[in-house]
N, CA, C and O atoms as a printed pandas DataFrame, in Angstrom:
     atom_number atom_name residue_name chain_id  residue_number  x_coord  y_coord  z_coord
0              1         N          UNK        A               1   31.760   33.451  -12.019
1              2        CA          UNK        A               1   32.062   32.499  -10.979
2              3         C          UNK        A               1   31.792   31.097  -11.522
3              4         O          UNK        A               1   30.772   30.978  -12.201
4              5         N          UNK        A               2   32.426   30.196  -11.359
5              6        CA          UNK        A               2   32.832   28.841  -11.929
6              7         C          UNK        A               2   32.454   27.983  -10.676
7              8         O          UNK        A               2   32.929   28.222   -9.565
8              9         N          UNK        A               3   31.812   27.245  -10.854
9             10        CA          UNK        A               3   31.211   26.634  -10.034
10            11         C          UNK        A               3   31.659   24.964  -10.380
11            12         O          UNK        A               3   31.272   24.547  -11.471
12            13         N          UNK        A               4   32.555   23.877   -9.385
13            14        CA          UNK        A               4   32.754   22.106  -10.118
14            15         C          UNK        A               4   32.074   21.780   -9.130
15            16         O          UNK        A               4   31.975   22.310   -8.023
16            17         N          UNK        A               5   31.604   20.888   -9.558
17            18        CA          UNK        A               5   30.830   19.411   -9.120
18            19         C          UNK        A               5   31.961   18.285   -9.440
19            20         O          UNK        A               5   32.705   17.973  -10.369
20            21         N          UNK        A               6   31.604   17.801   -7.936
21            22        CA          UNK        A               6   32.314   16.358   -8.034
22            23         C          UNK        A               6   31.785   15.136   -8.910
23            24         O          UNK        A               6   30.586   14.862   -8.856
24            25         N          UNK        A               7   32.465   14.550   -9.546
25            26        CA          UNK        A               7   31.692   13.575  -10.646
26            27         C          UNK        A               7   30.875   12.581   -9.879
27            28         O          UNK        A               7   31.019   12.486   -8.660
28            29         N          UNK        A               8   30.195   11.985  -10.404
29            30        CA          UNK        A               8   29.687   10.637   -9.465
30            31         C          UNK        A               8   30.481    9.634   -9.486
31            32         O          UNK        A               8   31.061    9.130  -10.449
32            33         N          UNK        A               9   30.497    9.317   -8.258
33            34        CA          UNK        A               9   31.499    7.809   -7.952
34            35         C          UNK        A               9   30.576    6.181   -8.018
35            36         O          UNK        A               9   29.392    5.843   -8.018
36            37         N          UNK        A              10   31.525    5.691   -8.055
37            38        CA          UNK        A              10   30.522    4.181   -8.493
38            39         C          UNK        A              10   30.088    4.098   -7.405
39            40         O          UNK        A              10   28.863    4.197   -7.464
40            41         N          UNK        A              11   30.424    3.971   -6.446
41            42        CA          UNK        A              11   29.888    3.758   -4.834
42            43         C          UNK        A              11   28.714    4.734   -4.469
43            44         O          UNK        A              11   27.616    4.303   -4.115
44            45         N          UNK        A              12   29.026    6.182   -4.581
45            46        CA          UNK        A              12   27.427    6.656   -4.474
46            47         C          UNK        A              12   26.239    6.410   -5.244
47            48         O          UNK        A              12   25.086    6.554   -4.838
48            49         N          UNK        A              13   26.757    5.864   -6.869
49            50        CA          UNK        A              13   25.680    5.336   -7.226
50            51         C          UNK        A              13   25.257    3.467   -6.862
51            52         O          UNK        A              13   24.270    2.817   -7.210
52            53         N          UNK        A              14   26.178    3.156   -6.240
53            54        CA          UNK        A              14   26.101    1.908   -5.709
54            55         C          UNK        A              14   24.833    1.918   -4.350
55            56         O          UNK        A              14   23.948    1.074   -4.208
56            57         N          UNK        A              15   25.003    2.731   -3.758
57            58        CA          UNK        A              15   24.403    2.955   -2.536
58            59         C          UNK        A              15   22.957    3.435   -2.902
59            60         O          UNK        A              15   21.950    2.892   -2.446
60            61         N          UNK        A              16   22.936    4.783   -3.995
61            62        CA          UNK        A              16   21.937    5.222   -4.396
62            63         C          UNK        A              16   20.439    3.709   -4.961
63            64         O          UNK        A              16   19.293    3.522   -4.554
64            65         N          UNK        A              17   21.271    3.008   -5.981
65            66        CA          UNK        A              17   20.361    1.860   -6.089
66            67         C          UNK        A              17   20.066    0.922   -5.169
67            68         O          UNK        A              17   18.980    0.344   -5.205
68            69         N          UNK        A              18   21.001    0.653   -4.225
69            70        CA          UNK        A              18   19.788   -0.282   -2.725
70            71         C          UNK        A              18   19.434    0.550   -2.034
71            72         O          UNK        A              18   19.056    0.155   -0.931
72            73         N          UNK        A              19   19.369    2.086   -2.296
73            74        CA          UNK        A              19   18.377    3.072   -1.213
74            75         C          UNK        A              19   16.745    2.736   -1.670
75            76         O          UNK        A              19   15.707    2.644   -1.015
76            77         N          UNK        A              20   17.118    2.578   -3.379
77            78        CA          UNK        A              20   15.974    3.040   -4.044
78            79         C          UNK        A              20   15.353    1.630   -3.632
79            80         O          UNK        A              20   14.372    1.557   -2.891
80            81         N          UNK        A              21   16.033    0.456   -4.196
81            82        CA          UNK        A              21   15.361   -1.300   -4.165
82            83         C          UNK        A              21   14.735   -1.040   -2.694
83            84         O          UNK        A              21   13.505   -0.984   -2.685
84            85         N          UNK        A              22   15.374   -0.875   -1.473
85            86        CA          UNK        A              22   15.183   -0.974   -0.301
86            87         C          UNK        A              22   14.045    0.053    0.461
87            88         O          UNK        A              22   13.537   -0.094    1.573
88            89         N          UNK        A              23   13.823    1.168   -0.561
89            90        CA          UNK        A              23   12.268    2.258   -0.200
90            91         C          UNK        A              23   11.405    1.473   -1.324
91            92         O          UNK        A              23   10.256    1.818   -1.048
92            93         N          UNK        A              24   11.339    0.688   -2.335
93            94        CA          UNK        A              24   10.465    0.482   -3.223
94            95         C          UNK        A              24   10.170   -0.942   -2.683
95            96         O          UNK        A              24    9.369   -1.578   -3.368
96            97         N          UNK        A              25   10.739   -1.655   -1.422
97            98        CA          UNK        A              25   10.706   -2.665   -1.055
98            99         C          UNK        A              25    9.367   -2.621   -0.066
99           100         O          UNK        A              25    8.242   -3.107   -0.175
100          101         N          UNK        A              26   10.096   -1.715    1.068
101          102        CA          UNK        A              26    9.178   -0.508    2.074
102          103         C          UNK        A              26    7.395   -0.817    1.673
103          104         O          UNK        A              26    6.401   -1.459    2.010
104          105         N          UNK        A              27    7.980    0.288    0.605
105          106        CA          UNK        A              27    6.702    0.756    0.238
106          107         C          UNK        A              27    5.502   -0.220   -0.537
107          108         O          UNK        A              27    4.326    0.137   -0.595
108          109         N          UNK        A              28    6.020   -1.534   -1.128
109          110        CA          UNK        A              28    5.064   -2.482   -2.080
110          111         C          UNK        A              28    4.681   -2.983   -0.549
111          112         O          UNK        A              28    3.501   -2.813   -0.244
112          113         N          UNK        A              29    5.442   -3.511    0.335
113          114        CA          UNK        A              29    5.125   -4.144    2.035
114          115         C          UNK        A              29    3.673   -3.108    2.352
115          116         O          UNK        A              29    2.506   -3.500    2.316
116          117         N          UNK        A              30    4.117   -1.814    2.637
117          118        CA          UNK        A              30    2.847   -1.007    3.291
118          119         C          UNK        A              30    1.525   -0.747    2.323
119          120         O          UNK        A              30    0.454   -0.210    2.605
120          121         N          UNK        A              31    2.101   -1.461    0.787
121          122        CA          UNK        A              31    0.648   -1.521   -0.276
122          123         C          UNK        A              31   -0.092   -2.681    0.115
123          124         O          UNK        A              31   -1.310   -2.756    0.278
124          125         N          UNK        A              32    1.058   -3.879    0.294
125          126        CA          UNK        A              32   -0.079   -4.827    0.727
126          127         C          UNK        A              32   -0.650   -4.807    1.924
127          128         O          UNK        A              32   -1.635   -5.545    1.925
128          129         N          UNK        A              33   -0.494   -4.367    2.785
129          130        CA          UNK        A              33   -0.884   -4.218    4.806
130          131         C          UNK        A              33   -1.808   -3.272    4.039
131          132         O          UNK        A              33   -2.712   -3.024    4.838
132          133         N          UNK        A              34   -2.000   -2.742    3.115
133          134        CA          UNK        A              34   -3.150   -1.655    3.024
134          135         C          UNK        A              34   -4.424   -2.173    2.463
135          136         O          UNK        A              34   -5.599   -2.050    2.806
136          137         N          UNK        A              35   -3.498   -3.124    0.965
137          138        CA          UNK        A              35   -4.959   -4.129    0.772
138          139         C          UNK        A              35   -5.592   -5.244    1.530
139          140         O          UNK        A              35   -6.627   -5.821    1.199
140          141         N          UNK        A              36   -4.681   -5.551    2.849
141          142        CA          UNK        A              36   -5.464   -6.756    3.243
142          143         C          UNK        A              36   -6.213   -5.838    4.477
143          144         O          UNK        A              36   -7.183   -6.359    5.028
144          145         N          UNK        A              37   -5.767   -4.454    4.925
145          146        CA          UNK        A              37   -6.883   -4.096    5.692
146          147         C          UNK        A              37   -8.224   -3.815    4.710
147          148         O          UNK        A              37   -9.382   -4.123    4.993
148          149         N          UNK        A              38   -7.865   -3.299    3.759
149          150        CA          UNK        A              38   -9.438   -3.165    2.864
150          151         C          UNK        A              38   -9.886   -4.009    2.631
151          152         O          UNK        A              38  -11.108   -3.878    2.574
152          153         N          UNK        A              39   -9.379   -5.394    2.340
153          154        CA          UNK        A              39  -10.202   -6.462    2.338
154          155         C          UNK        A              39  -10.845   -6.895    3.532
155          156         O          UNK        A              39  -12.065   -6.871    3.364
156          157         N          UNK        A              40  -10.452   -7.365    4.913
157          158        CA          UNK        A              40  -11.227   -7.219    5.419
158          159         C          UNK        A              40  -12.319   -6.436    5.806
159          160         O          UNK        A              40  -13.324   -7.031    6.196
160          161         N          UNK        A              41  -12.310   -4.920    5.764
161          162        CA          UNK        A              41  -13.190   -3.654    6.018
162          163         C          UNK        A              41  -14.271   -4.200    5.101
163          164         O          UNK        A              41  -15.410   -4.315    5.554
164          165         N          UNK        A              42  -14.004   -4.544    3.851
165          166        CA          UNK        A              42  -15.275   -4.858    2.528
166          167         C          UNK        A              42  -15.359   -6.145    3.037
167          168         O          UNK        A              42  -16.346   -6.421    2.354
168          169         N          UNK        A              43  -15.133   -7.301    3.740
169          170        CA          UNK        A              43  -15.729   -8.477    4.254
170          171         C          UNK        A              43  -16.981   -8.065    5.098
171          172         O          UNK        A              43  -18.142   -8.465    5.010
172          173         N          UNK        A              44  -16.285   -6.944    6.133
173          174        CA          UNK        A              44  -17.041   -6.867    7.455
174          175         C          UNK        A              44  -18.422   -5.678    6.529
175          176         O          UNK        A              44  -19.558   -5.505    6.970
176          177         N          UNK        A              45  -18.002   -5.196    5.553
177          178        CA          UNK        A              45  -19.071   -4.442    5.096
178          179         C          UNK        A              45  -20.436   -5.454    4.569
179          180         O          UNK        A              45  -21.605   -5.500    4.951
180          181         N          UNK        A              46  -19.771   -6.119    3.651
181          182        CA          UNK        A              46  -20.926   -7.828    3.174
182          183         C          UNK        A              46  -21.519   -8.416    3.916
183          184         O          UNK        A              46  -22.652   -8.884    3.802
184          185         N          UNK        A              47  -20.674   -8.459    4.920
185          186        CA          UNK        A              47  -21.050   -9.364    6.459
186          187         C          UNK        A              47  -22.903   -8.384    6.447
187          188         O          UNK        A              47  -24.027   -8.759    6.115
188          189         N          UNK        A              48  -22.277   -6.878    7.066
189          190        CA          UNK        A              48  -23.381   -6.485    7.290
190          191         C          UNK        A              48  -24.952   -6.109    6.126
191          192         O          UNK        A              48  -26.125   -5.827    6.373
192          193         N          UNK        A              49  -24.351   -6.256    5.160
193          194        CA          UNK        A              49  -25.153   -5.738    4.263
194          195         C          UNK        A              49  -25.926   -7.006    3.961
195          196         O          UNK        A              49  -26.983   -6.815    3.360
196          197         N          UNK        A              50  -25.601   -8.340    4.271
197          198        CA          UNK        A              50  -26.234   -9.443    4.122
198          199         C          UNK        A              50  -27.199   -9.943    5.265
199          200         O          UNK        A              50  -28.131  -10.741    5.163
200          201         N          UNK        A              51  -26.749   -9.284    6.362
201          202        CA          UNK        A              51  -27.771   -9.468    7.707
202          203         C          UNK        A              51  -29.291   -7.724    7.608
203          204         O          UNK        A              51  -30.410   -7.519    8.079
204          205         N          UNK        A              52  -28.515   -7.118    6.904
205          206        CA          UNK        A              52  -29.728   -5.939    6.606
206          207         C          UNK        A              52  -31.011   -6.744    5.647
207          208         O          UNK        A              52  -32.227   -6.927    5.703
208          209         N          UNK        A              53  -29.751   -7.093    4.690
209          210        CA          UNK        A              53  -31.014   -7.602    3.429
210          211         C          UNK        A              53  -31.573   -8.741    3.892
211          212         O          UNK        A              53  -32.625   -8.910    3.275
212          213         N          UNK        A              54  -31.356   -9.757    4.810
213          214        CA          UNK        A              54  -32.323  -10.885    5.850
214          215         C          UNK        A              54  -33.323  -10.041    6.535
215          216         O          UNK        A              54  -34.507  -10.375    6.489
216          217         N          UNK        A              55  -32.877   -8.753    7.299
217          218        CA          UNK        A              55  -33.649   -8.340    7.884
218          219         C          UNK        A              55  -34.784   -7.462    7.108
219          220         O          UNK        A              55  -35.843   -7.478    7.735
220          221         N          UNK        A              56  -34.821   -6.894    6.209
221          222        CA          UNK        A              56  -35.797   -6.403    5.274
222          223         C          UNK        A              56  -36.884   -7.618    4.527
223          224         O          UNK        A              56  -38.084   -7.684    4.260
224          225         N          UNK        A              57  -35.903   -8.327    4.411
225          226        CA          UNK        A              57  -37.038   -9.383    3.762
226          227         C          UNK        A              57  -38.118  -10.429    4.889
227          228         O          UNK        A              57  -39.146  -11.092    4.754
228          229         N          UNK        A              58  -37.106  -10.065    6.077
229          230        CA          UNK        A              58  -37.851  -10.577    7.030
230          231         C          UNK        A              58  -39.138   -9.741    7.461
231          232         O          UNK        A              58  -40.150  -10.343    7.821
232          233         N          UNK        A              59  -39.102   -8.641    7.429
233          234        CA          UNK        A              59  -40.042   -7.492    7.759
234          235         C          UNK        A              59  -41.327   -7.380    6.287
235          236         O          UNK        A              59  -42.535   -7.150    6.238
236          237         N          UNK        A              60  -40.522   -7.609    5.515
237          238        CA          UNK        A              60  -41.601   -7.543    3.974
238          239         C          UNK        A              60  -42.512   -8.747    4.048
239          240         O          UNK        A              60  -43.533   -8.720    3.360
240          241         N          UNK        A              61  -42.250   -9.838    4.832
241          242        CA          UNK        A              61  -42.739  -11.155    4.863
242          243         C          UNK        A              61  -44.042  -10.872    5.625
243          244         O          UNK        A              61  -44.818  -11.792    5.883
């Protein structure tokens, strides 16, 4: 049994490359919304770790 495949046309590979630009676009967008929530999370972490270490040294005093 002989099996053809249709060749590729310029147009499906036309389409194929702004699927790809347009998910690799997507996806660098939801990398950064990811680092600026971790940056704040590690702000609000300093925040607290700097009012602990006041409060220890306040207690050692």
């Amino acid at each position: 049994m002989t099996m053809l495949f249709e060749p590729l046309d310029s147009e499906g590979y036309k389409r194929s490359v702004v699927y790809h630009a347009a998910r690799l676009s997507m996806l660098h967008n939801r990398m950064l919304k990811r680092f600026d929530k971790v940056d704040k999370a590690a702000e609000k972490v300093e925040a607290e770790v700097e009012l602990f270490d006041e409060a220890v040294r306040t207690l050692c005093e």
